[in-house]
N, C-alpha and C positions, 0 to 999 in steps of 0.2 A: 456511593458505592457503585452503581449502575456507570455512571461516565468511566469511575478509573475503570472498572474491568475490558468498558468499549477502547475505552483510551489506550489500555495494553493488548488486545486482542487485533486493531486496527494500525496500531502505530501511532494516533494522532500524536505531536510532536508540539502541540497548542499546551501552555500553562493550564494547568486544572483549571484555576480560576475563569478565562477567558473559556474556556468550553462549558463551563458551569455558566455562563453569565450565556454564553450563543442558546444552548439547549434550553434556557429559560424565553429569550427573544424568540427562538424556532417554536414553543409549547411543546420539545420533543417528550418531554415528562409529562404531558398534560396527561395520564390516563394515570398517574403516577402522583402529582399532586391530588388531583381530583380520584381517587381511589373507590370511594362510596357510592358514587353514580355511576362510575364508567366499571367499578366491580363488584360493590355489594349487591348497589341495589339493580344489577341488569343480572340476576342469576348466576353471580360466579362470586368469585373469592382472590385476592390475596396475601399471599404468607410471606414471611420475613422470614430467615434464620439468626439468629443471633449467637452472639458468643460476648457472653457478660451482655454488658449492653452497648456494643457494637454491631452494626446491621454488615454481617458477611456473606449475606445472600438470600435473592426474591425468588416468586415465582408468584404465576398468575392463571385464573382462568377466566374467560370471557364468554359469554352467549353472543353465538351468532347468528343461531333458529332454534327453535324449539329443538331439533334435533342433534346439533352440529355447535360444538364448542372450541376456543381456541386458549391453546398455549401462547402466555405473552410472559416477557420479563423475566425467564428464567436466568438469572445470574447468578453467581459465584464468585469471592475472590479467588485467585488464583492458588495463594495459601490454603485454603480449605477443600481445593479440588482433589480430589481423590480421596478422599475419608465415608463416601459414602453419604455425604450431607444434600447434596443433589439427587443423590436417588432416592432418598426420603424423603425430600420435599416433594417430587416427582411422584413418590405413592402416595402420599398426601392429596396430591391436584387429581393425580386420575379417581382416588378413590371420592371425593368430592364433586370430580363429572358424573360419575357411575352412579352417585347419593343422588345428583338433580337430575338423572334420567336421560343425558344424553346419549346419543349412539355411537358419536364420531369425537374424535380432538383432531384438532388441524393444531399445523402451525408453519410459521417462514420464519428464516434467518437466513443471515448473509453466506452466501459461500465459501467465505472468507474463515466461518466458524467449524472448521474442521473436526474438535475436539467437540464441538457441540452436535454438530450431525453424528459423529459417531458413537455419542450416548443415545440420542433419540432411534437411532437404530437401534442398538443393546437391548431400551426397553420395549420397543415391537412398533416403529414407529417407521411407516414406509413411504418412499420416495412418491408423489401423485405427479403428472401431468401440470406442467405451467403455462400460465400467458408472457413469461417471460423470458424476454427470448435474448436477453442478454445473458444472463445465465448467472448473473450476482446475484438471486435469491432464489433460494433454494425451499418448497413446498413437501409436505407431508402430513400423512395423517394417520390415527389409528381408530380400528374399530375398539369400539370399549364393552 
């Protein structure tokens, strides 16, 4: 679910299959297989949405200090965008930072993610200062 929505938001023009096979040789899923370590058991959480039992959309949160947590994985298919299923998954993950006590969510994505920066704005989620000075990744955070 994660590649095709990359796959249609970026353009990649690569067979499913051959970017399924690259992202598994890169570990770009490695927090993604490995789930339990990299979000149970480090202070965070992730959620699936389902519909029947099709996975049409994640989201994720990460500890990053005792204080400051990160939004990861938040995808959708496209079909299901705009029904509201994103921003309840999205009260879900803040209300589960706010349950572990954090003060902050950060998060990055590409700049490329137009429709996605302008939800995390919607829910109060503002532009920080980057070391990036290309300007393809786009930083932000909220207080919680």
């Amino acid at each position: 679910m994660i590649i095709s929505v990359a796959r249609d938001i970026f353009g990649w023009e690569s067979p499913f299959e051959e970017l399924l096979q690259s992202a598994d040789e890169n570990e770009d899923l490695y927090d993604v297989d490995h789930a339990g370590d990299h979000y149970f058991g480090n202070k965070g959480i992730f959620l699936v949405a389902l519909d029947d039992e099709r996975v049409v959309g994640t989201g994720a949160v990460r500890r990053l200090d005792d204080e400051i947590c990160e939004l990861k994985r938040m995808w959708l298919l496209e079909e299901y965008q705009g029904h509201g299923i994103g921003y309840r998954m999205m009260q879900e993950l803040l209300e589960f930072a706010r349950w572990a006590e954090y003060q902050r969510i950060q998060l990055n994505t590409s700049s490329q993610q137009e429709r996605a920066i302008q939800f995390y704005v919607r829910v109060g989620f503002e532009l920080i200062e980057t070391e990036d000075e290309t300007g393809e990744i786009v930083f932000m955070e909220m207080e919680l």
